[in-house]
PDB file of the backbone (N, CA, C, O) and the ligand in Angstrom, with CONECT records:
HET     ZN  A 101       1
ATOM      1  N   UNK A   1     -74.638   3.213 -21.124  1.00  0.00           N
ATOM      2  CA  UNK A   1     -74.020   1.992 -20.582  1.00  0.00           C
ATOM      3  C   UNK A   1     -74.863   0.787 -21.003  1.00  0.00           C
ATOM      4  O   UNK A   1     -76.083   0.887 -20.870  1.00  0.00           O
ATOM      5  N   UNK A   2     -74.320  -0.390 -21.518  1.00  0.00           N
ATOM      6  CA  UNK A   2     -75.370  -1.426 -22.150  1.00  0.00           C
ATOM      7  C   UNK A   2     -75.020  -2.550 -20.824  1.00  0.00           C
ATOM      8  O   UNK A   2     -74.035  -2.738 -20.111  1.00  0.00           O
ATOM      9  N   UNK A   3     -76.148  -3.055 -20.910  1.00  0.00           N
ATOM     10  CA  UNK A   3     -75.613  -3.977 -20.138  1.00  0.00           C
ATOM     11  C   UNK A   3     -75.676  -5.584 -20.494  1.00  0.00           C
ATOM     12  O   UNK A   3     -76.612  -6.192 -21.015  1.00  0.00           O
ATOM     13  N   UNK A   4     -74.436  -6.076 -20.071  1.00  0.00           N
ATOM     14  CA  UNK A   4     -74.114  -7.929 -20.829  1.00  0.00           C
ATOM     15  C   UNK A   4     -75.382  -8.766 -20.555  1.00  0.00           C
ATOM     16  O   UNK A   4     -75.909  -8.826 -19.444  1.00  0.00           O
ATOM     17  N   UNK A   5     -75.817  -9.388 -21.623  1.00  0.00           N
ATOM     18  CA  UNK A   5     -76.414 -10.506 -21.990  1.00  0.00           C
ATOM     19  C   UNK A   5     -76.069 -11.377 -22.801  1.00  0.00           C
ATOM     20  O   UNK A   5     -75.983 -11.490 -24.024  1.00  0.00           O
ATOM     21  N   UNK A   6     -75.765 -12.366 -21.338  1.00  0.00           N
ATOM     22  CA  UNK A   6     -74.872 -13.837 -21.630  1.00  0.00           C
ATOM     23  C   UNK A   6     -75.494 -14.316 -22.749  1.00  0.00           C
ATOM     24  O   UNK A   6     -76.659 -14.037 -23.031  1.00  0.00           O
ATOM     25  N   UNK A   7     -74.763 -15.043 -23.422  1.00  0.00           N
ATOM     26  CA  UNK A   7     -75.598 -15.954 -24.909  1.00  0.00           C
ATOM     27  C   UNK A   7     -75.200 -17.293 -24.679  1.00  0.00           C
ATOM     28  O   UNK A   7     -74.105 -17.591 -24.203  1.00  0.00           O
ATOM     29  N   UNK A   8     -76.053 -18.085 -25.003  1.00  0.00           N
ATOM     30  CA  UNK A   8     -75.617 -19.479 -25.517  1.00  0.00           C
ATOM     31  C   UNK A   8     -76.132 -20.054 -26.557  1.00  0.00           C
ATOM     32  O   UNK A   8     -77.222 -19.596 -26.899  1.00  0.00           O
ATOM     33  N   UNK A   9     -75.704 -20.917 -27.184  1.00  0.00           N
ATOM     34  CA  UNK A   9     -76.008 -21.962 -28.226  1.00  0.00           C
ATOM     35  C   UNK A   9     -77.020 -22.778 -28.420  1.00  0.00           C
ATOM     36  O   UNK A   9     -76.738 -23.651 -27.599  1.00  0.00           O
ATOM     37  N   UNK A  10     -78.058 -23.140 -28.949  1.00  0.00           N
ATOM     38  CA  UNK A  10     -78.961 -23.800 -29.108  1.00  0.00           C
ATOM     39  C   UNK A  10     -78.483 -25.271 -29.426  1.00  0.00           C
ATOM     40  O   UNK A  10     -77.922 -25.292 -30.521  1.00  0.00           O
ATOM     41  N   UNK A  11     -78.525 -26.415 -28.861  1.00  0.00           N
ATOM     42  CA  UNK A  11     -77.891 -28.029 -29.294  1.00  0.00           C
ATOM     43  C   UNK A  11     -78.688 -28.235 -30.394  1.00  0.00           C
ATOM     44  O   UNK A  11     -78.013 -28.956 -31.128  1.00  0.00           O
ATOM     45  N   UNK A  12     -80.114 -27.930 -31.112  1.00  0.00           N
ATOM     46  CA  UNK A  12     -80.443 -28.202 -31.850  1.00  0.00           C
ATOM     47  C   UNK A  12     -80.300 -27.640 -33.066  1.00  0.00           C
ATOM     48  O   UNK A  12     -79.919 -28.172 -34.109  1.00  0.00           O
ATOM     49  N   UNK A  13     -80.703 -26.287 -32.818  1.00  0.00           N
ATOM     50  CA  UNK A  13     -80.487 -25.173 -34.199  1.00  0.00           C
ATOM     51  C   UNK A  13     -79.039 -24.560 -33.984  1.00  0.00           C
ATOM     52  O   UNK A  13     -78.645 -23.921 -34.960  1.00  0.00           O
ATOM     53  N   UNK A  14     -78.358 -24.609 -33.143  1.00  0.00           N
ATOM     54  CA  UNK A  14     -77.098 -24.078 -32.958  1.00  0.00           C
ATOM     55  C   UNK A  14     -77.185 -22.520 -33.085  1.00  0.00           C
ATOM     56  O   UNK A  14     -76.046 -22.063 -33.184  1.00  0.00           O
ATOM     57  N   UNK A  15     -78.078 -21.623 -33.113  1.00  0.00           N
ATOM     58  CA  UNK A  15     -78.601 -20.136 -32.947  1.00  0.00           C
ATOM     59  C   UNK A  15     -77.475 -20.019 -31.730  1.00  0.00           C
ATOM     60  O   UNK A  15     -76.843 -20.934 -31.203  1.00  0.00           O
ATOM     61  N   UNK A  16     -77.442 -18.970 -31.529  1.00  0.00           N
ATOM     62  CA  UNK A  16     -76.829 -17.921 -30.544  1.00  0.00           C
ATOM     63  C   UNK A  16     -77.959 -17.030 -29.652  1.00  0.00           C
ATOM     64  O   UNK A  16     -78.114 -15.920 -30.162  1.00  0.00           O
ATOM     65  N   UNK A  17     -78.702 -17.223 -28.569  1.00  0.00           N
ATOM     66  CA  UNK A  17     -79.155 -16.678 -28.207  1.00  0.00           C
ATOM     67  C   UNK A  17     -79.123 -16.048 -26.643  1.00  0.00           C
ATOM     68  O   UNK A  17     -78.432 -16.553 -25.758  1.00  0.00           O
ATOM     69  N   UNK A  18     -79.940 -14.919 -26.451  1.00  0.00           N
ATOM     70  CA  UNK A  18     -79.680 -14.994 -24.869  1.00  0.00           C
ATOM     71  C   UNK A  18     -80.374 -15.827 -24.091  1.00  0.00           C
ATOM     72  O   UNK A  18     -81.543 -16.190 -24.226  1.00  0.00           O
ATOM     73  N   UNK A  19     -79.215 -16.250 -22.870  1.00  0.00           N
ATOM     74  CA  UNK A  19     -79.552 -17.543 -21.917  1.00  0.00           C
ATOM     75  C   UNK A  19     -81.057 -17.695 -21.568  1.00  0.00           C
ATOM     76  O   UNK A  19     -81.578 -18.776 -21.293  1.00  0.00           O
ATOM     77  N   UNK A  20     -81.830 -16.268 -21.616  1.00  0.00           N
ATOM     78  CA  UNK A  20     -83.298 -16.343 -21.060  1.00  0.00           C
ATOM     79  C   UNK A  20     -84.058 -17.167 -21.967  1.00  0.00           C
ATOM     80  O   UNK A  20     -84.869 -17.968 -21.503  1.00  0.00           O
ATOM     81  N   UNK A  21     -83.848 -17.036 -23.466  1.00  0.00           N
ATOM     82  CA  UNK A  21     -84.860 -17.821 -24.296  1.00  0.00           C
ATOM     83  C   UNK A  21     -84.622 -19.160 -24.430  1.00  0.00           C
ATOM     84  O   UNK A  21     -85.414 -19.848 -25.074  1.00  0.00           O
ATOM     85  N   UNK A  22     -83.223 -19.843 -23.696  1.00  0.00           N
ATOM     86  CA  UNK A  22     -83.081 -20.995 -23.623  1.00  0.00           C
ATOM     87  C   UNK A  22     -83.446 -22.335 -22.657  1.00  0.00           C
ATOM     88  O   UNK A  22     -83.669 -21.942 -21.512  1.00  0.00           O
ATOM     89  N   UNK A  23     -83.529 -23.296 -22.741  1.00  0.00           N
ATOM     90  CA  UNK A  23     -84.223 -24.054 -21.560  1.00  0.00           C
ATOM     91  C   UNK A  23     -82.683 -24.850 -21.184  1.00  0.00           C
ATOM     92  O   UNK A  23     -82.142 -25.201 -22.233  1.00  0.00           O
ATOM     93  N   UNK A  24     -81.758 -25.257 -19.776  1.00  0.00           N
ATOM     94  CA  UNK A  24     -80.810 -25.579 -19.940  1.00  0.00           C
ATOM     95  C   UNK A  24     -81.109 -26.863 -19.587  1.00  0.00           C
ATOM     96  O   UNK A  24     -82.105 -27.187 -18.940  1.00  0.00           O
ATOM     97  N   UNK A  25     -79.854 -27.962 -20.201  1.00  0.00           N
ATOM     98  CA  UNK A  25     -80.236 -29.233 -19.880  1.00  0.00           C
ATOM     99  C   UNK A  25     -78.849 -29.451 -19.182  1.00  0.00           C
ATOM    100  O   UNK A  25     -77.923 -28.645 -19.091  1.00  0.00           O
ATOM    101  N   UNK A  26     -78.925 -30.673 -18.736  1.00  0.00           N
ATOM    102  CA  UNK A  26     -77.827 -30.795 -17.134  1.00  0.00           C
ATOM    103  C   UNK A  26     -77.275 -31.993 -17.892  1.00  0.00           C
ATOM    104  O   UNK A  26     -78.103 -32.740 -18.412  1.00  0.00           O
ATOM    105  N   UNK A  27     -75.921 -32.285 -18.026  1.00  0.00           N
ATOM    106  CA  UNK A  27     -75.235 -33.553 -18.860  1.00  0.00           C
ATOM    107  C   UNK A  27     -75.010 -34.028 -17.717  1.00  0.00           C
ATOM    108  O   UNK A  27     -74.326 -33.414 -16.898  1.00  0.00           O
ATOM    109  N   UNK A  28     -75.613 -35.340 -17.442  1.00  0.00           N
ATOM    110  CA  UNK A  28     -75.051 -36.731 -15.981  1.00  0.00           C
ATOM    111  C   UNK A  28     -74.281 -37.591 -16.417  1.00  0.00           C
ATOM    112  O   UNK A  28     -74.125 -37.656 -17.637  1.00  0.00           O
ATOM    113  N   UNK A  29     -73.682 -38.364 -15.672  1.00  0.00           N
ATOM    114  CA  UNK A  29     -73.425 -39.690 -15.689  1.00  0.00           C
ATOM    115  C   UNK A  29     -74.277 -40.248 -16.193  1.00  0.00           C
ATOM    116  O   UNK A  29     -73.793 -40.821 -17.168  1.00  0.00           O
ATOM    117  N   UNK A  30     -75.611 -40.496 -16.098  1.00  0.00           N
ATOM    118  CA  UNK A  30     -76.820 -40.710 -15.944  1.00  0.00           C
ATOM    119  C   UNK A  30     -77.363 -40.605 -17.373  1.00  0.00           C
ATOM    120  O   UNK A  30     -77.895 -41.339 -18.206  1.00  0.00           O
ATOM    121  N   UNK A  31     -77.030 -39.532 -17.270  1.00  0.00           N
ATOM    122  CA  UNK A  31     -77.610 -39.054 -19.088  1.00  0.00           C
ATOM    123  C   UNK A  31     -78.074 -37.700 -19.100  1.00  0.00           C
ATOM    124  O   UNK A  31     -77.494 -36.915 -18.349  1.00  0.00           O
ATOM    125  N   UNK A  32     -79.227 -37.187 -19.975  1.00  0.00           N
ATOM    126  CA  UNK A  32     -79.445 -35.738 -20.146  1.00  0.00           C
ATOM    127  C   UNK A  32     -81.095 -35.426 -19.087  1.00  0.00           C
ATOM    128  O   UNK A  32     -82.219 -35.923 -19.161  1.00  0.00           O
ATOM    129  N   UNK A  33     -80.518 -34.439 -18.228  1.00  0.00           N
ATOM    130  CA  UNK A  33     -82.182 -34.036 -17.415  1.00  0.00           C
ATOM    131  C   UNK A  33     -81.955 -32.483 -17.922  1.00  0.00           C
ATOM    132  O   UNK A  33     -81.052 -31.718 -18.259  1.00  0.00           O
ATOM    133  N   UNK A  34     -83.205 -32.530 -17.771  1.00  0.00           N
ATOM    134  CA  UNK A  34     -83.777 -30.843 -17.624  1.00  0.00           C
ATOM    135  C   UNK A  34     -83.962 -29.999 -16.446  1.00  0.00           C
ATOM    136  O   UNK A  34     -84.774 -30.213 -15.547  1.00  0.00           O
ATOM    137  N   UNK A  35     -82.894 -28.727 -16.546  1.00  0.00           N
ATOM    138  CA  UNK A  35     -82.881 -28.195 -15.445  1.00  0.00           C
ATOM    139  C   UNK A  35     -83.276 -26.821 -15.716  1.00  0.00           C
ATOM    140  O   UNK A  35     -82.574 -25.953 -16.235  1.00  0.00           O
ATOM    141  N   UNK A  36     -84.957 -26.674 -15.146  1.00  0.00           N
ATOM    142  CA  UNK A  36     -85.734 -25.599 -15.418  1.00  0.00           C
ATOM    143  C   UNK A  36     -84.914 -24.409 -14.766  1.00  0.00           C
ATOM    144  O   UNK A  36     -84.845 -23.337 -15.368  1.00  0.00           O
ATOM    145  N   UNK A  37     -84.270 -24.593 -13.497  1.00  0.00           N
ATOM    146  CA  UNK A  37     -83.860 -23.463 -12.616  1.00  0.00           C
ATOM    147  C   UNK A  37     -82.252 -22.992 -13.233  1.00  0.00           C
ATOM    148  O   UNK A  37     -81.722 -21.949 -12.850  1.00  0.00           O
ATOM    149  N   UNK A  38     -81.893 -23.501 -13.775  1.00  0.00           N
ATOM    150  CA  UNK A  38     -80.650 -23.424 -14.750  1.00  0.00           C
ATOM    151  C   UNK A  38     -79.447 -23.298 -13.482  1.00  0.00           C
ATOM    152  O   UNK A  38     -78.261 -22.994 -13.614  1.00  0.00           O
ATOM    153  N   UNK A  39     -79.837 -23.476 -12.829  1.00  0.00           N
ATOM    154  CA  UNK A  39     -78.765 -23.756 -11.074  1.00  0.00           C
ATOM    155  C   UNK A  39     -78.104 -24.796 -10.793  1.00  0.00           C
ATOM    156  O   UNK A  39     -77.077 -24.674 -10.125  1.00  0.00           O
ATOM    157  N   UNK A  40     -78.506 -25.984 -11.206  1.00  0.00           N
ATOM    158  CA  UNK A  40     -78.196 -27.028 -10.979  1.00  0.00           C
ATOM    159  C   UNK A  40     -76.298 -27.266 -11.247  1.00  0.00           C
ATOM    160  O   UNK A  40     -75.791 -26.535 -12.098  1.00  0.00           O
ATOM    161  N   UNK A  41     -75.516 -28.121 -10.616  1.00  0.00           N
ATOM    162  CA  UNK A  41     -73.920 -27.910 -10.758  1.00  0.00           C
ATOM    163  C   UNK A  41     -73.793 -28.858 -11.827  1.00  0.00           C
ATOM    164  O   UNK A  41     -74.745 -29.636 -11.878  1.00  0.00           O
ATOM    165  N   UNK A  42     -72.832 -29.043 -12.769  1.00  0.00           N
ATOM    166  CA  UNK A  42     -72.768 -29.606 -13.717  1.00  0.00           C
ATOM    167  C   UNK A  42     -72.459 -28.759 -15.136  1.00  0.00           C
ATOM    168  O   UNK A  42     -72.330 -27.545 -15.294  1.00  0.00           O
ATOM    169  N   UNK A  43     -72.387 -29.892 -16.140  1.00  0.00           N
ATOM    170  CA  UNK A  43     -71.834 -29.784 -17.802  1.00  0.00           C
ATOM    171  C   UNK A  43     -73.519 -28.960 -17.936  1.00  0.00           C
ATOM    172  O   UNK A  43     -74.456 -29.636 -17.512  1.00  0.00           O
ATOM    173  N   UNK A  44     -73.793 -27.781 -18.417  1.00  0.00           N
ATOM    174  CA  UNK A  44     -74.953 -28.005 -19.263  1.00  0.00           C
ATOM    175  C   UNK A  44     -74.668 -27.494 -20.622  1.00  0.00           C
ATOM    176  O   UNK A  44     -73.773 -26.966 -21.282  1.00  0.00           O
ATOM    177  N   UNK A  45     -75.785 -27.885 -20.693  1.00  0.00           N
ATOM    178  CA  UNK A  45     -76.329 -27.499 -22.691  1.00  0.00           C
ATOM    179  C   UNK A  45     -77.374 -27.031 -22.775  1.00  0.00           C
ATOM    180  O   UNK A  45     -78.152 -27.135 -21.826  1.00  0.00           O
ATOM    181  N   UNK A  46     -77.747 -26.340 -23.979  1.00  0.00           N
ATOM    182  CA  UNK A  46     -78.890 -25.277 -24.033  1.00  0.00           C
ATOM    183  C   UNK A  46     -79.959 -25.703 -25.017  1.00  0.00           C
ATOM    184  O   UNK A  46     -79.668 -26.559 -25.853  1.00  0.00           O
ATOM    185  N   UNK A  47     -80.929 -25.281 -24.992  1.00  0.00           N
ATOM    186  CA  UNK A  47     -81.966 -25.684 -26.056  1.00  0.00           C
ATOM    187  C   UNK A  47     -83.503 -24.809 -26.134  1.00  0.00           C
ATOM    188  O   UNK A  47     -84.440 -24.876 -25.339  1.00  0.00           O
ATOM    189  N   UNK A  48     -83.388 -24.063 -27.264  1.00  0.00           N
ATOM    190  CA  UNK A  48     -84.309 -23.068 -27.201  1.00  0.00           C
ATOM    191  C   UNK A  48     -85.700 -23.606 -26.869  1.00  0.00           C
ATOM    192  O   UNK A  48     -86.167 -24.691 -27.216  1.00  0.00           O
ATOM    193  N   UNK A  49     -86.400 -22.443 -25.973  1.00  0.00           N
ATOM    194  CA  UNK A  49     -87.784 -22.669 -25.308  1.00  0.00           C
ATOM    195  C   UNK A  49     -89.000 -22.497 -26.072  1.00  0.00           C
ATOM    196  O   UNK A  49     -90.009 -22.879 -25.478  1.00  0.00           O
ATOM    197  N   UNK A  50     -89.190 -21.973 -27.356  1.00  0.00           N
ATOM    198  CA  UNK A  50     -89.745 -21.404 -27.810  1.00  0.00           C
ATOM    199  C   UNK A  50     -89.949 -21.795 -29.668  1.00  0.00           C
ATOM    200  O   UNK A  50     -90.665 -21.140 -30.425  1.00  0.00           O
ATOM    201  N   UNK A  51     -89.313 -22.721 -29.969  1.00  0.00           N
ATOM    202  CA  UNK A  51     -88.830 -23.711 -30.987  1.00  0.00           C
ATOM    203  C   UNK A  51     -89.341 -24.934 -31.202  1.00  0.00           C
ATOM    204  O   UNK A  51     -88.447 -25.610 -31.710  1.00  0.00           O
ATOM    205  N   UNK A  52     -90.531 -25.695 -31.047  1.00  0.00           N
ATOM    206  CA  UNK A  52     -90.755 -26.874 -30.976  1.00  0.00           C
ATOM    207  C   UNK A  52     -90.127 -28.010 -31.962  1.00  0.00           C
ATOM    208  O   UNK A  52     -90.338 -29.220 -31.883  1.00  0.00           O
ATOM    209  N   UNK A  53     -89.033 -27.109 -33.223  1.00  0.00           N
ATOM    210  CA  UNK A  53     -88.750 -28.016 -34.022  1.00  0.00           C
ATOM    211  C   UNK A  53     -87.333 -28.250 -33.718  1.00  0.00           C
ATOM    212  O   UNK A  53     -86.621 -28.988 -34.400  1.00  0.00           O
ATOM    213  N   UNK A  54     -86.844 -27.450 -32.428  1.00  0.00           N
ATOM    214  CA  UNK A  54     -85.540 -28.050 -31.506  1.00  0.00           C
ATOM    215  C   UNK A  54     -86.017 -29.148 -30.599  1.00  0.00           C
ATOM    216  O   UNK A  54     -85.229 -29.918 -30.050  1.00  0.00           O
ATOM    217  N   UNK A  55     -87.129 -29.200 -30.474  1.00  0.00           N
ATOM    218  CA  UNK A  55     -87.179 -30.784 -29.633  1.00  0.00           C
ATOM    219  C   UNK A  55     -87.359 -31.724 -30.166  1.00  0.00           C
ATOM    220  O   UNK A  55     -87.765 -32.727 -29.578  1.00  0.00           O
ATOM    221  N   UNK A  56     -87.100 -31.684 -31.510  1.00  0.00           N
ATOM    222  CA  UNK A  56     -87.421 -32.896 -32.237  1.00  0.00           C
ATOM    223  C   UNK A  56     -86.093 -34.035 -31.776  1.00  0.00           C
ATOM    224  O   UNK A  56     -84.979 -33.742 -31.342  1.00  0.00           O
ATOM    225  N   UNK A  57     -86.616 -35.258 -32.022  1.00  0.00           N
ATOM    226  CA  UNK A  57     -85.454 -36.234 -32.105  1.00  0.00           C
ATOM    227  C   UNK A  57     -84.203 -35.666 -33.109  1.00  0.00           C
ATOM    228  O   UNK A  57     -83.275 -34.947 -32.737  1.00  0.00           O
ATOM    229  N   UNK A  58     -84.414 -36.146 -34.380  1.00  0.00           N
ATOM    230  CA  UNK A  58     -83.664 -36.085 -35.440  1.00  0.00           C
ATOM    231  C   UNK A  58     -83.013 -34.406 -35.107  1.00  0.00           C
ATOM    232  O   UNK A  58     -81.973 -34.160 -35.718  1.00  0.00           O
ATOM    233  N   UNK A  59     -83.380 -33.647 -34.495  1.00  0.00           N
ATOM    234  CA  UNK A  59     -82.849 -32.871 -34.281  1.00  0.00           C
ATOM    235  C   UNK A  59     -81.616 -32.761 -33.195  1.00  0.00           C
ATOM    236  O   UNK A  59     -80.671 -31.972 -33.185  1.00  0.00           O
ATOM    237  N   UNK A  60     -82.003 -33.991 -32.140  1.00  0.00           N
ATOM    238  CA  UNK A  60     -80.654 -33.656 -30.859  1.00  0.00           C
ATOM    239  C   UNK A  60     -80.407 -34.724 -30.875  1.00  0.00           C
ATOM    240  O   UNK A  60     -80.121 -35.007 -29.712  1.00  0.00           O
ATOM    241  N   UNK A  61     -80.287 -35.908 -31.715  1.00  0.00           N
ATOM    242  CA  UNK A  61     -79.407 -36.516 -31.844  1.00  0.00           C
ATOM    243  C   UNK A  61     -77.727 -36.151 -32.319  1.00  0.00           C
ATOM    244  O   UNK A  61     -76.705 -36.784 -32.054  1.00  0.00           O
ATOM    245  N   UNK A  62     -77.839 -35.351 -32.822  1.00  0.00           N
ATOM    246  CA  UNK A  62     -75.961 -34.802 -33.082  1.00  0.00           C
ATOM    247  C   UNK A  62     -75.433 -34.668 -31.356  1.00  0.00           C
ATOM    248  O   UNK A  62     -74.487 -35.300 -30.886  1.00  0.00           O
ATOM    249  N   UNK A  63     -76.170 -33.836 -30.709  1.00  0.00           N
ATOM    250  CA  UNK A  63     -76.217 -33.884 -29.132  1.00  0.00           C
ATOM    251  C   UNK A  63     -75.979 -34.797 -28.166  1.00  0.00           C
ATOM    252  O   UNK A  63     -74.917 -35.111 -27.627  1.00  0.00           O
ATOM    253  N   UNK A  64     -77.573 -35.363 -27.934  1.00  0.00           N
ATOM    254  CA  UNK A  64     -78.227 -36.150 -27.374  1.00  0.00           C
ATOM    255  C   UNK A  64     -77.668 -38.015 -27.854  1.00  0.00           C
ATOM    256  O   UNK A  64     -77.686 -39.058 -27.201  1.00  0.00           O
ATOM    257  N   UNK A  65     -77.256 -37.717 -29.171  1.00  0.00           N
ATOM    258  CA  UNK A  65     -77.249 -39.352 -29.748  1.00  0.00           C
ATOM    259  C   UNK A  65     -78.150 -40.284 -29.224  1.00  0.00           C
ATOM    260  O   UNK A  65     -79.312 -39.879 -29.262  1.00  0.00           O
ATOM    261  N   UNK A  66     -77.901 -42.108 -28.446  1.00  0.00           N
ATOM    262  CA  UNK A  66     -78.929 -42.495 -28.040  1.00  0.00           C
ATOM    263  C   UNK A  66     -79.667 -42.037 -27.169  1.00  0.00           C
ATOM    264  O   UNK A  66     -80.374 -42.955 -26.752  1.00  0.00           O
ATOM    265  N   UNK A  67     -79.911 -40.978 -26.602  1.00  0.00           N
ATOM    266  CA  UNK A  67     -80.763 -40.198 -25.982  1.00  0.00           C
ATOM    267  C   UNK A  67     -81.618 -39.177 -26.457  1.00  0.00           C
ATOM    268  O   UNK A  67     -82.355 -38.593 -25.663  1.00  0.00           O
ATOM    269  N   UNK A  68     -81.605 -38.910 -27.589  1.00  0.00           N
ATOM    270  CA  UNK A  68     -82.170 -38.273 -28.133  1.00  0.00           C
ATOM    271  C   UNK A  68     -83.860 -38.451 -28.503  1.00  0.00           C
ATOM    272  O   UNK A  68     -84.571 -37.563 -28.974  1.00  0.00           O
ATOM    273  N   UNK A  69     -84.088 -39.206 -28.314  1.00  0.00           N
ATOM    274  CA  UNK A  69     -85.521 -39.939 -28.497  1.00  0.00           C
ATOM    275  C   UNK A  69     -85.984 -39.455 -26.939  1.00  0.00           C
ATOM    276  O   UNK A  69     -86.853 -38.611 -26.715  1.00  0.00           O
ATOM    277  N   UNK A  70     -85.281 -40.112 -26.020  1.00  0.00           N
ATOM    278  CA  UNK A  70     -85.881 -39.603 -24.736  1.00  0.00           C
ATOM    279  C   UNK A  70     -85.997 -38.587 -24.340  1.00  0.00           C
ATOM    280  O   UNK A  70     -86.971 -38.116 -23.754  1.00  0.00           O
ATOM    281  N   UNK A  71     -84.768 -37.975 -24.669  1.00  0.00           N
ATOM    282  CA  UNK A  71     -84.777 -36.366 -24.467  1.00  0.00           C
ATOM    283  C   UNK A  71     -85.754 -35.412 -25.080  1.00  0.00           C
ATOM    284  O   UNK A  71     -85.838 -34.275 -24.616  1.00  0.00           O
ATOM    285  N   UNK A  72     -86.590 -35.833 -26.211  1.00  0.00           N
ATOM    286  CA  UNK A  72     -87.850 -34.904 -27.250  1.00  0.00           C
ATOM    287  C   UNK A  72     -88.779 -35.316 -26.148  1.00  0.00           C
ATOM    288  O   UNK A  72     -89.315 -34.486 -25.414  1.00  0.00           O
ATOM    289  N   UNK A  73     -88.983 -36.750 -26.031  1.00  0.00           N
ATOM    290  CA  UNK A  73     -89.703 -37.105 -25.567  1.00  0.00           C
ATOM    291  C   UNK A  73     -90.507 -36.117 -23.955  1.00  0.00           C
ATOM    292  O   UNK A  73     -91.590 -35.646 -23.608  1.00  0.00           O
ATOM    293  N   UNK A  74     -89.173 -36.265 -23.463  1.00  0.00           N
ATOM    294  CA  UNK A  74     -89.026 -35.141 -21.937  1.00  0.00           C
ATOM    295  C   UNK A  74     -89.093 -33.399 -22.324  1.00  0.00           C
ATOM    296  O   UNK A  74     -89.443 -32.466 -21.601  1.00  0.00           O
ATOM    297  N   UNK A  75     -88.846 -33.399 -23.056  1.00  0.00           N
ATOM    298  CA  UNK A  75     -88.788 -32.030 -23.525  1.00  0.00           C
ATOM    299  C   UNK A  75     -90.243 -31.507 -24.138  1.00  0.00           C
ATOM    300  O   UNK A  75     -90.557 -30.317 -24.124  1.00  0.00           O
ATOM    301  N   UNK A  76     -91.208 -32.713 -24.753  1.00  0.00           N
ATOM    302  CA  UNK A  76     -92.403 -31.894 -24.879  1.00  0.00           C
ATOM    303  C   UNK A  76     -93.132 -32.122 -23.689  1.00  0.00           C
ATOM    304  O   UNK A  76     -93.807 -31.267 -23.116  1.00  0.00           O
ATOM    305  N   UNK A  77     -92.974 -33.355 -23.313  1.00  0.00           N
ATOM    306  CA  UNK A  77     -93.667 -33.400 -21.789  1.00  0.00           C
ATOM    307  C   UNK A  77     -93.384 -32.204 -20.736  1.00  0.00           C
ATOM    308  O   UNK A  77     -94.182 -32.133 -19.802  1.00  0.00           O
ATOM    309  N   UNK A  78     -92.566 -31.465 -20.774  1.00  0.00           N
ATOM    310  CA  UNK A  78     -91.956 -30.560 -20.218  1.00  0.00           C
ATOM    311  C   UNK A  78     -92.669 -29.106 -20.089  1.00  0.00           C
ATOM    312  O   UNK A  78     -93.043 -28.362 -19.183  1.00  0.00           O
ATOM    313  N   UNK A  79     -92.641 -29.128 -21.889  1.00  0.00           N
ATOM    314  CA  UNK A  79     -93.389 -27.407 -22.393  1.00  0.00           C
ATOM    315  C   UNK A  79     -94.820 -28.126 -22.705  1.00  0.00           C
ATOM    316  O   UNK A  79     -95.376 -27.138 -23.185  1.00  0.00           O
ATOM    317  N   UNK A  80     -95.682 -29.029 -22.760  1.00  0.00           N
ATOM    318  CA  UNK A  80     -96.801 -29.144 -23.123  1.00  0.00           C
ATOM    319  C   UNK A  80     -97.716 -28.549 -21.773  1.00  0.00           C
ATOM    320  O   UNK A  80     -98.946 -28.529 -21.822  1.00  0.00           O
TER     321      UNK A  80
HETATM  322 ZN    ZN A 101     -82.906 -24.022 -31.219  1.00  0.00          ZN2+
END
């Protein structure tokens, strides 16, 4: 018997991975936060944990667009 492991998408590298290696981010009104507990209610999006060249800007801007600067920004502050 195998058992399911959900996958999601990486916003930066667009990989397919399972939800555990991903860090989820929470889409607001507001703009993009990071939601370590992946609980939070809301749009999210995914972004691998383990990748430092997915937190690049130039990388989540396709994503992120003008947020994308802030969002690397929060994102190494995050894993550093
Ligand atoms: Zn990635």
């Amino acid at each position: 018997m195998s058992k399911h492991v959900p996958e999601r998408m990486c916003v930066a590298c667009r990989r397919r991975r399972p939800k555990g290696e991903l860090l989820r981010l929470l889409l607001t009104t507001a703009g993009v936060e990071i939601d370590p507990t992946g609980k939070k209610p809301g749009r999210g999006a995914y972004v691998c944990k383990d990748s430092p060249e997915c937190w690049e800007e130039k990388k989540l801007r396709r994503f992120a667009k003008g947020q994308a600067k802030a969002l690397s920004e929060a994102l190494r502050a995050f894993f550093a």
